[in-house]
Gaussian input, Z-matrix of N, CA and C with variables (Angstrom, degrees):
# hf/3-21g

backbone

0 1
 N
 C     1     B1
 C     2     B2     1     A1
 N     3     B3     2     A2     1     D1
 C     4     B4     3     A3     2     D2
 C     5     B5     4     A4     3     D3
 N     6     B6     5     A5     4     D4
 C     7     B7     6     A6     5     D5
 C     8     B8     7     A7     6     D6
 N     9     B9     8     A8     7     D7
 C    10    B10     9     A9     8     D8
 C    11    B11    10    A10     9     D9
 N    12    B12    11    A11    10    D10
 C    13    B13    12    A12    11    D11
 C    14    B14    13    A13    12    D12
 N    15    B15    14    A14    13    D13
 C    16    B16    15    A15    14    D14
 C    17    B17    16    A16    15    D15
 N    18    B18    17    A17    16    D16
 C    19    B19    18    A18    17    D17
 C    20    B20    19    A19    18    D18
 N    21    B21    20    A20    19    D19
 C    22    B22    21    A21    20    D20
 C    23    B23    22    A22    21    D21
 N    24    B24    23    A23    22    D22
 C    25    B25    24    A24    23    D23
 C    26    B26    25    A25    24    D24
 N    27    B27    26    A26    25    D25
 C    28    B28    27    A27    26    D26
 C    29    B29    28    A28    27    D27
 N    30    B30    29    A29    28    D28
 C    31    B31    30    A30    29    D29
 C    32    B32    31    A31    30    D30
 N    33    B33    32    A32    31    D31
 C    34    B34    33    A33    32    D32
 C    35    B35    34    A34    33    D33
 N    36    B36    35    A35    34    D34
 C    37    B37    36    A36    35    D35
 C    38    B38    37    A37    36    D36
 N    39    B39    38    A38    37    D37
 C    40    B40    39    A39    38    D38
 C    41    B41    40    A40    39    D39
 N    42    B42    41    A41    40    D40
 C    43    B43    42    A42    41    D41
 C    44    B44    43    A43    42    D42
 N    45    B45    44    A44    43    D43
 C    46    B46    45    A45    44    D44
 C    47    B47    46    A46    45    D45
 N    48    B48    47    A47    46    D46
 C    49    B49    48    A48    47    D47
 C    50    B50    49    A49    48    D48
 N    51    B51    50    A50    49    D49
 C    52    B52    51    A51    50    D50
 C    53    B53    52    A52    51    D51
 N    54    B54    53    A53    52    D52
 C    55    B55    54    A54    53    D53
 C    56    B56    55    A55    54    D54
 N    57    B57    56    A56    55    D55
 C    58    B58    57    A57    56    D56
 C    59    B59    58    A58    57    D57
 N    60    B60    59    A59    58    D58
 C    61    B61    60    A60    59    D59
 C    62    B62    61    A61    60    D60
 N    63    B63    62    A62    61    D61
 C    64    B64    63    A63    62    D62
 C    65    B65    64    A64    63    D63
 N    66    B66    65    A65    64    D64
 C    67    B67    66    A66    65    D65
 C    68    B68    67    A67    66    D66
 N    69    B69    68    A68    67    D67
 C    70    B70    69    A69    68    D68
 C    71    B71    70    A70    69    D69
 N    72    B72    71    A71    70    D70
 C    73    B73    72    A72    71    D71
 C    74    B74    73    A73    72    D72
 N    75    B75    74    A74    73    D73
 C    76    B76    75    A75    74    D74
 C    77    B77    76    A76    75    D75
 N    78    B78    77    A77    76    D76
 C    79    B79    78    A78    77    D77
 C    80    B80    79    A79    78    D78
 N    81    B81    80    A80    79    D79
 C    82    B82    81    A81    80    D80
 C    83    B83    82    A82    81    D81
 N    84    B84    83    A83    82    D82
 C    85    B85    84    A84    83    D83
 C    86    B86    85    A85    84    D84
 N    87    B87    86    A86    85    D85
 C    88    B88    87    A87    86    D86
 C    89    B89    88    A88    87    D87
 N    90    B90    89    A89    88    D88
 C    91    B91    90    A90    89    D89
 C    92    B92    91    A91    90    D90
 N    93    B93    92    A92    91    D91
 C    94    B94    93    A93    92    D92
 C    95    B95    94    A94    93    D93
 N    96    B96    95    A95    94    D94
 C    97    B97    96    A96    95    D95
 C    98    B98    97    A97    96    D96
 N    99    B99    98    A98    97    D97
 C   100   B100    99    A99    98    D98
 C   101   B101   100   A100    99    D99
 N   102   B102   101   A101   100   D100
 C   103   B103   102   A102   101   D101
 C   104   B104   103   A103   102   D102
 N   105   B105   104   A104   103   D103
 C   106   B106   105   A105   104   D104
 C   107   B107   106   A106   105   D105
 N   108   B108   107   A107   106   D106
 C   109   B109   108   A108   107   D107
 C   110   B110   109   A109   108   D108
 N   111   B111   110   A110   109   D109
 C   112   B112   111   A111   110   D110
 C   113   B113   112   A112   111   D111
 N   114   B114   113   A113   112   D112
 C   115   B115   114   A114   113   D113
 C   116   B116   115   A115   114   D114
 N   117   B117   116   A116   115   D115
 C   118   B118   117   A117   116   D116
 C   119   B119   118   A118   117   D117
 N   120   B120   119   A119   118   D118
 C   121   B121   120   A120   119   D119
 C   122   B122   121   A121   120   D120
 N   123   B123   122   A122   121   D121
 C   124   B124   123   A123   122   D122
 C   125   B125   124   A124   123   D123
 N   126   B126   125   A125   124   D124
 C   127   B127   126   A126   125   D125
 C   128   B128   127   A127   126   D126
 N   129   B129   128   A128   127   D127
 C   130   B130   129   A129   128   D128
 C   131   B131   130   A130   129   D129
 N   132   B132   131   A131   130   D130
 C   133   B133   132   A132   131   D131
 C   134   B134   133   A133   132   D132
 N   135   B135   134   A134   133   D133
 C   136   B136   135   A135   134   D134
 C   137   B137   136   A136   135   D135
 N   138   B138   137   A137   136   D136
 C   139   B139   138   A138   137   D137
 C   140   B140   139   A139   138   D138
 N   141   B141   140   A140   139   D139
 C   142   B142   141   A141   140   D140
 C   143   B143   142   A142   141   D141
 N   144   B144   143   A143   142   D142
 C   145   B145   144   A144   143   D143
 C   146   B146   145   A145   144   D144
 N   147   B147   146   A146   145   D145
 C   148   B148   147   A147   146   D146
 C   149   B149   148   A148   147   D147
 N   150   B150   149   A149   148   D148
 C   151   B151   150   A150   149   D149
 C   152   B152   151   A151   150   D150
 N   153   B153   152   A152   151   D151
 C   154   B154   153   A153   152   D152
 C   155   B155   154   A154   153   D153
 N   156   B156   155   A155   154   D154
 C   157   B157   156   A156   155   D155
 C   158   B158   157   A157   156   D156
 N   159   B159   158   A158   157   D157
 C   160   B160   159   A159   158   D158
 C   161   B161   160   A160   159   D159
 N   162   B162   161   A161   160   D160
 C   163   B163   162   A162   161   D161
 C   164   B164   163   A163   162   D162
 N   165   B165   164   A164   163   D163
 C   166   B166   165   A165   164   D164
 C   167   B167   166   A166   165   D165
 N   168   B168   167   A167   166   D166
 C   169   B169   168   A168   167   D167
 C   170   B170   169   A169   168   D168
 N   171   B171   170   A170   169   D169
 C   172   B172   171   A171   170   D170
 C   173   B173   172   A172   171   D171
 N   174   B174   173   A173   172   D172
 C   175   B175   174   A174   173   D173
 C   176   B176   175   A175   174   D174
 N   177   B177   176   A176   175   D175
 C   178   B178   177   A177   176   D176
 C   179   B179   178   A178   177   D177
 N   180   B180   179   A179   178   D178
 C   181   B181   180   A180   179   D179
 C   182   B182   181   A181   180   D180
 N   183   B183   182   A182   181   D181
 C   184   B184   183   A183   182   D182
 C   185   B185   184   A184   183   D183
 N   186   B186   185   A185   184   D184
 C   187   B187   186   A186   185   D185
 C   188   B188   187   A187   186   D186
 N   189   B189   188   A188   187   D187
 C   190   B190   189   A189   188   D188
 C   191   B191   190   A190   189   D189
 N   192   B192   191   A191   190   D190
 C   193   B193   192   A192   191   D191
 C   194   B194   193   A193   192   D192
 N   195   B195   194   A194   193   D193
 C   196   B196   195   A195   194   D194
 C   197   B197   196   A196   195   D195
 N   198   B198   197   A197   196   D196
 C   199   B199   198   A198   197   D197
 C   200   B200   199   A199   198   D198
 N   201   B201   200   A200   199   D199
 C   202   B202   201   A201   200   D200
 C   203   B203   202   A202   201   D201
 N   204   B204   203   A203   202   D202
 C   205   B205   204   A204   203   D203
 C   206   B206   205   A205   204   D204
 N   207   B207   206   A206   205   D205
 C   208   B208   207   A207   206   D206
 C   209   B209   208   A208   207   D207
 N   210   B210   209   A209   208   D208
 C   211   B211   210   A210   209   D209
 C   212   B212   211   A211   210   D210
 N   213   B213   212   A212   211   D211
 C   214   B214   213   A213   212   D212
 C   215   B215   214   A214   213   D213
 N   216   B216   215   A215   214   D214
 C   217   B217   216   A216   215   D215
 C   218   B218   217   A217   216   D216
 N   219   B219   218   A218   217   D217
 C   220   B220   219   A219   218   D218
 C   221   B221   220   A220   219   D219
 N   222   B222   221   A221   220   D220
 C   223   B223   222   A222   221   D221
 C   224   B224   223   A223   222   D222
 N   225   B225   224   A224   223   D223
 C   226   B226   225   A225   224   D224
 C   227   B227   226   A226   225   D225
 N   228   B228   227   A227   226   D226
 C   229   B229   228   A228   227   D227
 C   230   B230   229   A229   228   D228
 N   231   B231   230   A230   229   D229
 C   232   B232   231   A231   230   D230
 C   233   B233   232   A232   231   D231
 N   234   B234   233   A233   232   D232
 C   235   B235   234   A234   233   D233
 C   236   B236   235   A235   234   D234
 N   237   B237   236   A236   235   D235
 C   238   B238   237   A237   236   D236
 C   239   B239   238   A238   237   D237
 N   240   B240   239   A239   238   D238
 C   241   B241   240   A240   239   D239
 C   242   B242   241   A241   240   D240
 N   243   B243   242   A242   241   D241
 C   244   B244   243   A243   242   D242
 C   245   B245   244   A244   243   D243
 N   246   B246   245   A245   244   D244
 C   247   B247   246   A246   245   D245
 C   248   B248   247   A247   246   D246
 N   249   B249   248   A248   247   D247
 C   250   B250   249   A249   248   D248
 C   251   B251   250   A250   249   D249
 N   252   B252   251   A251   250   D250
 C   253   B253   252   A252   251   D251
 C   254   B254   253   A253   252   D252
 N   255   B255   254   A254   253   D253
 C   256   B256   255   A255   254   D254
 C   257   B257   256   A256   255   D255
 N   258   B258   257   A257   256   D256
 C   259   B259   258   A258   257   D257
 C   260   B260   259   A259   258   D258
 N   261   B261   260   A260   259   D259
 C   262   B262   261   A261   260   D260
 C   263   B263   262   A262   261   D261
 N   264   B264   263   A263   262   D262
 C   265   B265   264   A264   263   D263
 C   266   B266   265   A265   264   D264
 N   267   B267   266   A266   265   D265
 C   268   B268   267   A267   266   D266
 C   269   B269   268   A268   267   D267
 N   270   B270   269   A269   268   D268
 C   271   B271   270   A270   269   D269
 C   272   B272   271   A271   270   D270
 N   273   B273   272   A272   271   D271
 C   274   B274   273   A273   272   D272
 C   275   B275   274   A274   273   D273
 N   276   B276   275   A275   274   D274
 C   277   B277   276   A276   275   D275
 C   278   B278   277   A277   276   D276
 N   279   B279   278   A278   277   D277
 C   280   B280   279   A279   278   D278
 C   281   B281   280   A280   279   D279
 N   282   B282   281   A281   280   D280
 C   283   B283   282   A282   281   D281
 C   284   B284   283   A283   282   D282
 N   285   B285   284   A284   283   D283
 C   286   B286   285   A285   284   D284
 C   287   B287   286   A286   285   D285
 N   288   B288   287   A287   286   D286
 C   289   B289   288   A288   287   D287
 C   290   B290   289   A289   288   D288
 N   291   B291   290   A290   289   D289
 C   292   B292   291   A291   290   D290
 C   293   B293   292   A292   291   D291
 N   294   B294   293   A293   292   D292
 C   295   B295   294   A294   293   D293
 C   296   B296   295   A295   294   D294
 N   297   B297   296   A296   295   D295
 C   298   B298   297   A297   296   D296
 C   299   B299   298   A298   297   D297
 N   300   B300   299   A299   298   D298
 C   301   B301   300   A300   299   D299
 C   302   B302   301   A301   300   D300
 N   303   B303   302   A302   301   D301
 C   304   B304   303   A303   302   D302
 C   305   B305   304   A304   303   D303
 N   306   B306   305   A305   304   D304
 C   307   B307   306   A306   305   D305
 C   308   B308   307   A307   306   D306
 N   309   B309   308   A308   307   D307
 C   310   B310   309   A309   308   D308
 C   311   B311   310   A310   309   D309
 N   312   B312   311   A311   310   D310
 C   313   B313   312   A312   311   D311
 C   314   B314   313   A313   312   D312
 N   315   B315   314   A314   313   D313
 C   316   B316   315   A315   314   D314
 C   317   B317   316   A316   315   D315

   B1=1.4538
   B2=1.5264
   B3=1.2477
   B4=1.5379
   B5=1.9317
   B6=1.7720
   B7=1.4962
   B8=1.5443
   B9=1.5714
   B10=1.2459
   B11=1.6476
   B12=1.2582
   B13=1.5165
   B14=1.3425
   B15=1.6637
   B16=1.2894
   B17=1.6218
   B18=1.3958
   B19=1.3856
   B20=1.5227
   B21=1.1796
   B22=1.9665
   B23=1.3340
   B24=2.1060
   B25=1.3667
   B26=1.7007
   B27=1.3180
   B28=1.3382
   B29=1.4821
   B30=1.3353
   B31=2.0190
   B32=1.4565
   B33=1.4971
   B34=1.6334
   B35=1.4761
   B36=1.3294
   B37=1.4747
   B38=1.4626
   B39=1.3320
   B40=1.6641
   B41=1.4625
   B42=1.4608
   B43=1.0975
   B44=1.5686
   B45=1.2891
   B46=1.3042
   B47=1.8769
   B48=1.5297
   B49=1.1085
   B50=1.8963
   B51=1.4844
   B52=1.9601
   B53=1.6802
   B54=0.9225
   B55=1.3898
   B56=1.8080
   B57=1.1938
   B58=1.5107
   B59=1.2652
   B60=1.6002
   B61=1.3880
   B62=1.3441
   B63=1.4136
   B64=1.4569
   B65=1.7248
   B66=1.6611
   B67=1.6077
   B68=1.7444
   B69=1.4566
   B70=1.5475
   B71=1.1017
   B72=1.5206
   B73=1.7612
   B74=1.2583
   B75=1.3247
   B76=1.3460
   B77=2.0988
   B78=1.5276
   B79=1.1950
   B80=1.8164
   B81=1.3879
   B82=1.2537
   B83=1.2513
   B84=1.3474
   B85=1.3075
   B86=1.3539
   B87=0.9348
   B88=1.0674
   B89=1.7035
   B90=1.3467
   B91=1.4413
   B92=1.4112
   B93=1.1593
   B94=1.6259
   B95=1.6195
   B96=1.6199
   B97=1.5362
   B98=1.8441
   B99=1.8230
   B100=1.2905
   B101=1.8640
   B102=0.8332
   B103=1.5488
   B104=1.8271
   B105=0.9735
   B106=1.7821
   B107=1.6736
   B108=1.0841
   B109=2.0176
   B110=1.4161
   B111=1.4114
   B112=2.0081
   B113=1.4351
   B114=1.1119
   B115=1.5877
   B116=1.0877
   B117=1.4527
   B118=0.9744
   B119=2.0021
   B120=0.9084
   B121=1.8898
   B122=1.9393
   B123=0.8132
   B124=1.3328
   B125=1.5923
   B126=1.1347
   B127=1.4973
   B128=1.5703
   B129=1.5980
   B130=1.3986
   B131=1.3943
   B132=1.7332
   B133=1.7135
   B134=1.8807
   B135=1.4069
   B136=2.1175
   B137=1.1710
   B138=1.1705
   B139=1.3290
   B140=1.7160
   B141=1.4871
   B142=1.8335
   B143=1.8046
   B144=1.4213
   B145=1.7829
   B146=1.9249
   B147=1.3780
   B148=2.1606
   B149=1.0452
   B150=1.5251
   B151=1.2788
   B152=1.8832
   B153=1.4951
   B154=1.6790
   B155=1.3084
   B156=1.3955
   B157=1.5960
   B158=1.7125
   B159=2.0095
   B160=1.8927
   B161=1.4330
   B162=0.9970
   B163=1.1503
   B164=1.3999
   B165=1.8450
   B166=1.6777
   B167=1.4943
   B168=1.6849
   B169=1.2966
   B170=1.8115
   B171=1.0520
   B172=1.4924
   B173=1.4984
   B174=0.9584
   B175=1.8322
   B176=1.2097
   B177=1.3535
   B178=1.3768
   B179=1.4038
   B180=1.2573
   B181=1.6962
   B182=1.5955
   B183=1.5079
   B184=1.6113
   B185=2.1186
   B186=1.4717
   B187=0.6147
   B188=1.9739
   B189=1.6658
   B190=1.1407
   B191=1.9208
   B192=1.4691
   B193=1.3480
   B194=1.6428
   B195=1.4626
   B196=1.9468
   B197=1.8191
   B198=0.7196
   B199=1.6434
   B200=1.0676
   B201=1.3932
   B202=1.5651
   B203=1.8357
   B204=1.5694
   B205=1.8317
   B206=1.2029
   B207=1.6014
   B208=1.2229
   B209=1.6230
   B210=1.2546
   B211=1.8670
   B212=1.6605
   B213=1.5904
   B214=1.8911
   B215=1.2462
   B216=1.9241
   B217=1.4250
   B218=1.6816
   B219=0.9378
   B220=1.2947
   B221=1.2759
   B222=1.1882
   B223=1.6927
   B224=1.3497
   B225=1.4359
   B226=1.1829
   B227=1.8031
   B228=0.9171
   B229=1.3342
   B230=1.7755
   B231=1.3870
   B232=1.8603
   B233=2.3526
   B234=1.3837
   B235=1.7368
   B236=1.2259
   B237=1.0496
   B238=1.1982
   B239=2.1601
   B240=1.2236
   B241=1.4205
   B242=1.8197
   B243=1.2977
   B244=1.5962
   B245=1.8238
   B246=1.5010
   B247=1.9786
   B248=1.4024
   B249=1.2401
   B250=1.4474
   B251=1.4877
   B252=1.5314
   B253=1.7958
   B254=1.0359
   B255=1.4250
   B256=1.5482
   B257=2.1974
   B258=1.1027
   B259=1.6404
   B260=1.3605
   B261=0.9501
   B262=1.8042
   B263=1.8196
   B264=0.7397
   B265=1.5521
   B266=1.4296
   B267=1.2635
   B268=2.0538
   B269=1.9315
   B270=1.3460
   B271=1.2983
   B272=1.2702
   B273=1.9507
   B274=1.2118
   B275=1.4904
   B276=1.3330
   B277=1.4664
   B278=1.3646
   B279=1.2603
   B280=1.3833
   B281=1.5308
   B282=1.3834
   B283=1.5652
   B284=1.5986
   B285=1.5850
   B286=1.6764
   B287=1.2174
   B288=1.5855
   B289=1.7484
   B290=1.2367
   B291=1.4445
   B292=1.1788
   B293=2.0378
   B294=1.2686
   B295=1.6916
   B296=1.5941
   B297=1.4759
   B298=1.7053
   B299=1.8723
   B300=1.7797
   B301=1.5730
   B302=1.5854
   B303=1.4966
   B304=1.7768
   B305=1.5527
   B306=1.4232
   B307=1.3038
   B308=1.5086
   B309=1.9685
   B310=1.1550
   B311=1.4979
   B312=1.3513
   B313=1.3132
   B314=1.1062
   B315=1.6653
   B316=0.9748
   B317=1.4800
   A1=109.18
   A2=112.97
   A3=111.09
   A4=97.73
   A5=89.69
   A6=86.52
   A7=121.71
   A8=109.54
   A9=126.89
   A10=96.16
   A11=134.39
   A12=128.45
   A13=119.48
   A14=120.29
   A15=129.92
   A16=120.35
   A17=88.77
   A18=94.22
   A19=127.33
   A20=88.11
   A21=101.00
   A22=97.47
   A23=101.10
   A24=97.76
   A25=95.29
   A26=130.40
   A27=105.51
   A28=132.18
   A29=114.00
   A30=108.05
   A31=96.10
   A32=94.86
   A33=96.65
   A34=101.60
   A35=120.49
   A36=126.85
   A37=111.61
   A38=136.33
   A39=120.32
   A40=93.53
   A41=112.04
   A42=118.50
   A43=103.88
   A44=121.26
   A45=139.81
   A46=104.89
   A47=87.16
   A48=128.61
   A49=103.59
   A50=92.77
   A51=97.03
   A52=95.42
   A53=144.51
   A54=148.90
   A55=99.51
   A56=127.48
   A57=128.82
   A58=99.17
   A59=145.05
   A60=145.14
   A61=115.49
   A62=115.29
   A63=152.20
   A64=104.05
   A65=101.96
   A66=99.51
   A67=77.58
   A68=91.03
   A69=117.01
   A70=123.39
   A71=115.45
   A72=122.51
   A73=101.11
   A74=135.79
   A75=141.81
   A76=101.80
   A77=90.01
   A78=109.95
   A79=103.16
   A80=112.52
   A81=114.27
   A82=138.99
   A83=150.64
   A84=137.03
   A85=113.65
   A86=111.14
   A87=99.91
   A88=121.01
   A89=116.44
   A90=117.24
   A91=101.99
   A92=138.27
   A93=133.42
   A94=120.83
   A95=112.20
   A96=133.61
   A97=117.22
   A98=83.14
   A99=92.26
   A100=96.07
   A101=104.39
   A102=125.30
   A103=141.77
   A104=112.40
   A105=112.29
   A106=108.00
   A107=110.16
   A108=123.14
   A109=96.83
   A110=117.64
   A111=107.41
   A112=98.43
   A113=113.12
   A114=149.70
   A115=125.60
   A116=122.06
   A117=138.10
   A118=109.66
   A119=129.51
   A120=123.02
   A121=84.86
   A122=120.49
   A123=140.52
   A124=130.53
   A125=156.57
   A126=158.32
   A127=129.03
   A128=113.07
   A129=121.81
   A130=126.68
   A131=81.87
   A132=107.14
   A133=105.26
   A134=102.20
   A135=91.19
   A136=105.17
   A137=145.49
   A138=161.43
   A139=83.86
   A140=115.11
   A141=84.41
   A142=81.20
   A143=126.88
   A144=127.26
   A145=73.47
   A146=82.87
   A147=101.51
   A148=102.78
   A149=143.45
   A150=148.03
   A151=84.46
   A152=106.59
   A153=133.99
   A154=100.19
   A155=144.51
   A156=123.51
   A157=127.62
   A158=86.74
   A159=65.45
   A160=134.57
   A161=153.46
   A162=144.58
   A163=97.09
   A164=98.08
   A165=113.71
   A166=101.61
   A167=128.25
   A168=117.66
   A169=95.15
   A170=116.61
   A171=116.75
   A172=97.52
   A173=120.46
   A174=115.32
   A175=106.71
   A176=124.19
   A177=110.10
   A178=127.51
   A179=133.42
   A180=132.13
   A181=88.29
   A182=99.59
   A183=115.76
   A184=106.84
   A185=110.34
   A186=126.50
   A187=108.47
   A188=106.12
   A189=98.68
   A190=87.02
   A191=95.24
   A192=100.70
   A193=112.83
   A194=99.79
   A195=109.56
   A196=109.16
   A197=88.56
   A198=123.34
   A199=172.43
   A200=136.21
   A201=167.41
   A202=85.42
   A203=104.87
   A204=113.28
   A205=105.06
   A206=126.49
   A207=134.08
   A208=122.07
   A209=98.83
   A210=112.77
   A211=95.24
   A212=100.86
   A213=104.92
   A214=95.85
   A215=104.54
   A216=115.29
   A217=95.81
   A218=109.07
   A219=116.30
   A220=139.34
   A221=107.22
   A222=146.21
   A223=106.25
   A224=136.69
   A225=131.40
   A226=95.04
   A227=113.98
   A228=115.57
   A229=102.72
   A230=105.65
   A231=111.56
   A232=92.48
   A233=84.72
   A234=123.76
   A235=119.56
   A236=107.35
   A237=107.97
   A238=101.00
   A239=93.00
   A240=101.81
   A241=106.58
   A242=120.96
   A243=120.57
   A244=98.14
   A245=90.89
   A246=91.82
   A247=112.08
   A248=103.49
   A249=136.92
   A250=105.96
   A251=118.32
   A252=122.00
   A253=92.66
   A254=117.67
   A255=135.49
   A256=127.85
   A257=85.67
   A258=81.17
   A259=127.00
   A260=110.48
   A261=118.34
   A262=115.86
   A263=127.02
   A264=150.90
   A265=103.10
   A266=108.19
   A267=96.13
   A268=80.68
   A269=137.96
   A270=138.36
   A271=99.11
   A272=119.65
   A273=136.09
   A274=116.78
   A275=106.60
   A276=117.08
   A277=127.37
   A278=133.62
   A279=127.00
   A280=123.87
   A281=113.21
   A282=112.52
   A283=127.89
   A284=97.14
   A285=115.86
   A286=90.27
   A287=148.43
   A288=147.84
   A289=99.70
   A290=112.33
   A291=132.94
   A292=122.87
   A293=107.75
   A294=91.51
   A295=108.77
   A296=93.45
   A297=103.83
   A298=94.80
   A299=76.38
   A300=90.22
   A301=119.30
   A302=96.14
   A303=91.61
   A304=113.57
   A305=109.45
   A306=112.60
   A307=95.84
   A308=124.43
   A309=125.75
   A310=117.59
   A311=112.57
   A312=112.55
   A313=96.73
   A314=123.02
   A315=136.06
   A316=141.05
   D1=138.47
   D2=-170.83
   D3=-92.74
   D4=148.95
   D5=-173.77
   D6=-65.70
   D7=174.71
   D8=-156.14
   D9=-73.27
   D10=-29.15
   D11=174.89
   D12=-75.55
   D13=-0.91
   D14=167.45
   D15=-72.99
   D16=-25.04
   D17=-157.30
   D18=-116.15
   D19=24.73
   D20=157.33
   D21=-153.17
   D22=-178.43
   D23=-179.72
   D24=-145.65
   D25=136.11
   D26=148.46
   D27=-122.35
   D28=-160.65
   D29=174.26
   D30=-154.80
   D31=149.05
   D32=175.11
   D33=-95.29
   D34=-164.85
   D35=-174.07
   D36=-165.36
   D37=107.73
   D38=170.37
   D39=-64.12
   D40=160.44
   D41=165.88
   D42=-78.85
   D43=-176.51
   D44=-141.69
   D45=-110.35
   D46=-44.07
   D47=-139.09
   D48=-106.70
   D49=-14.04
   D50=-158.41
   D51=-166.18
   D52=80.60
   D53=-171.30
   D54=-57.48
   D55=-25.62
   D56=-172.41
   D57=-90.05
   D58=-1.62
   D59=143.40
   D60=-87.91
   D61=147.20
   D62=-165.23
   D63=-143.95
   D64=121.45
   D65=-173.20
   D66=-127.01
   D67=137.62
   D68=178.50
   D69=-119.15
   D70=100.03
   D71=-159.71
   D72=-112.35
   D73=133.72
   D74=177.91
   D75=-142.35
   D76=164.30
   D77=-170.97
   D78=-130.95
   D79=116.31
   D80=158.01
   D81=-78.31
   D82=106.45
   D83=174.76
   D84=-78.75
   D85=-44.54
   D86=-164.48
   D87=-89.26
   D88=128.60
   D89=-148.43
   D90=-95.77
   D91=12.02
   D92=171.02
   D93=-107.67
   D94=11.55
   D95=146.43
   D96=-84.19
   D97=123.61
   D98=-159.65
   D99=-118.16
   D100=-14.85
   D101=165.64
   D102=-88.02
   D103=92.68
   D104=-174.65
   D105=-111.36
   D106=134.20
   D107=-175.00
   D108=-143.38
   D109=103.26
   D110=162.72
   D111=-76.38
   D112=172.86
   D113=147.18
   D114=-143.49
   D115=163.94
   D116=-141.10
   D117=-132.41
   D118=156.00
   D119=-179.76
   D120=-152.86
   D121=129.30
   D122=161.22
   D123=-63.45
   D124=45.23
   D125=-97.60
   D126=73.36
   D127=-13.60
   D128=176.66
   D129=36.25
   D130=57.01
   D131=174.56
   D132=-82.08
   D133=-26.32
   D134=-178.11
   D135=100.01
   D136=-173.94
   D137=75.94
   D138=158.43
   D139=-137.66
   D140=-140.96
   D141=-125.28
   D142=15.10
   D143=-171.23
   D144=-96.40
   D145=155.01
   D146=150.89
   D147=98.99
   D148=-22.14
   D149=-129.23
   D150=-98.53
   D151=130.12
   D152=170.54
   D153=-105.38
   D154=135.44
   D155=105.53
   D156=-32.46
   D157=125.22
   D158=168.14
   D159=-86.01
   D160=124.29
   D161=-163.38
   D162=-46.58
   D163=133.71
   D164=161.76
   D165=94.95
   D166=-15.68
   D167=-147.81
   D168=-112.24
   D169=10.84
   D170=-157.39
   D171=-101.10
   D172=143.57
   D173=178.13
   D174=99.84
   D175=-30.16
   D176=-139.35
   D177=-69.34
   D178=160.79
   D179=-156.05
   D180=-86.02
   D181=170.82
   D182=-164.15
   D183=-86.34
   D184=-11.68
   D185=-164.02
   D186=-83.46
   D187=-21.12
   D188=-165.37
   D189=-97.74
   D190=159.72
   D191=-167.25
   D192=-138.69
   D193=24.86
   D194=161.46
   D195=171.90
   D196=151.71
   D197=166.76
   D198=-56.51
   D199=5.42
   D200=-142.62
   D201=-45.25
   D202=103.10
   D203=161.59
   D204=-101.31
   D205=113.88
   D206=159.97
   D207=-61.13
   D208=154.72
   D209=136.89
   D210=50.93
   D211=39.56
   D212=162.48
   D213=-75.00
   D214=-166.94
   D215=170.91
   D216=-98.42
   D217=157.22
   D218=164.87
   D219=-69.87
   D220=-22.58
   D221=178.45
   D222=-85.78
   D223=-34.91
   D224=-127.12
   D225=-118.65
   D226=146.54
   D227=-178.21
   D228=-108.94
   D229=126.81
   D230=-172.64
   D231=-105.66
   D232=166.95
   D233=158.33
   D234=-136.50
   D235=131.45
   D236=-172.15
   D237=-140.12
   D238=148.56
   D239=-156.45
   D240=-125.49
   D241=103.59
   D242=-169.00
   D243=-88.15
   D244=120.86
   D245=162.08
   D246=-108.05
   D247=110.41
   D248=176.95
   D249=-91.42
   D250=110.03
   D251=-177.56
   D252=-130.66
   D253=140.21
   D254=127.62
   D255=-56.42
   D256=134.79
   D257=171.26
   D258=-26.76
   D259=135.21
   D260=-170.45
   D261=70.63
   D262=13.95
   D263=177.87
   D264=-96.38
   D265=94.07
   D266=-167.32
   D267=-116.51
   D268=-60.98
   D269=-158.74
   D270=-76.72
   D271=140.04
   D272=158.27
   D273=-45.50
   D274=130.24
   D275=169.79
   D276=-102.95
   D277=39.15
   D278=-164.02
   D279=-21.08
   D280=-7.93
   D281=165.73
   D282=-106.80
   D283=6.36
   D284=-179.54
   D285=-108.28
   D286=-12.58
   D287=164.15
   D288=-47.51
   D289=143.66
   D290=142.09
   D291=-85.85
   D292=86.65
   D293=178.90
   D294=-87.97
   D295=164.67
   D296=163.40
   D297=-172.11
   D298=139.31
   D299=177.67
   D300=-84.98
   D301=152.13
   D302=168.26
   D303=-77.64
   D304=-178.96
   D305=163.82
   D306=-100.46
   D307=-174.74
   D308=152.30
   D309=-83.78
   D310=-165.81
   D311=-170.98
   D312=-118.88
   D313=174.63
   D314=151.61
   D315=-96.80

């Protein structure tokens, strides 16, 4: 079975419309993840300090497939990192994440 970071993808998005929103759309393939949690890194430097839950995004069922992040900076460039688990998968894997960076705003 190919690993769990193979097998989805996502992208962030400023909105268009509101530079302090970030919409976070991802795609699962793989259908035996029953678990989705975003987070968030503030400047989207990486490594394993900075990491937020976003509020509301933790739990979420396999079924929902993006994200509305409020009330960023506009200026500020985010990472954000999706944990995607299968059953019995209770500890973070930073190599089973899906990341993707934002852009800034304008």
């Amino acid at each position: 079975m190919l690993p769990l970071f193979c097998q989805f993808s996502a992208q962030a998005t400023r909105s268009s419309d509101d530079p302090t929103v970030i919409i976070v759309t991802w795609t699962v393939i793989d259908k035996k993840v029953t678990r989705l949690s975003l987070e968030i890194q503030e400047g989207g430097a990486g490594g394993d300090s900075g990491w937020k839950h976003v509020p509301g995004a933790s739990d979420m069922n396999t079924s929902k497939t993006e994200f509305k992040v409020e009330n960023l900076k506009a200026e500020e460039t985010y990472l954000f990192r999706m944990d995607m688990r299968r059953p019995g998968e209770e500890e973070f894997d930073p190599c089973n994440a899906c990341y993707v960076i934002s852009n800034k705003g304008k």
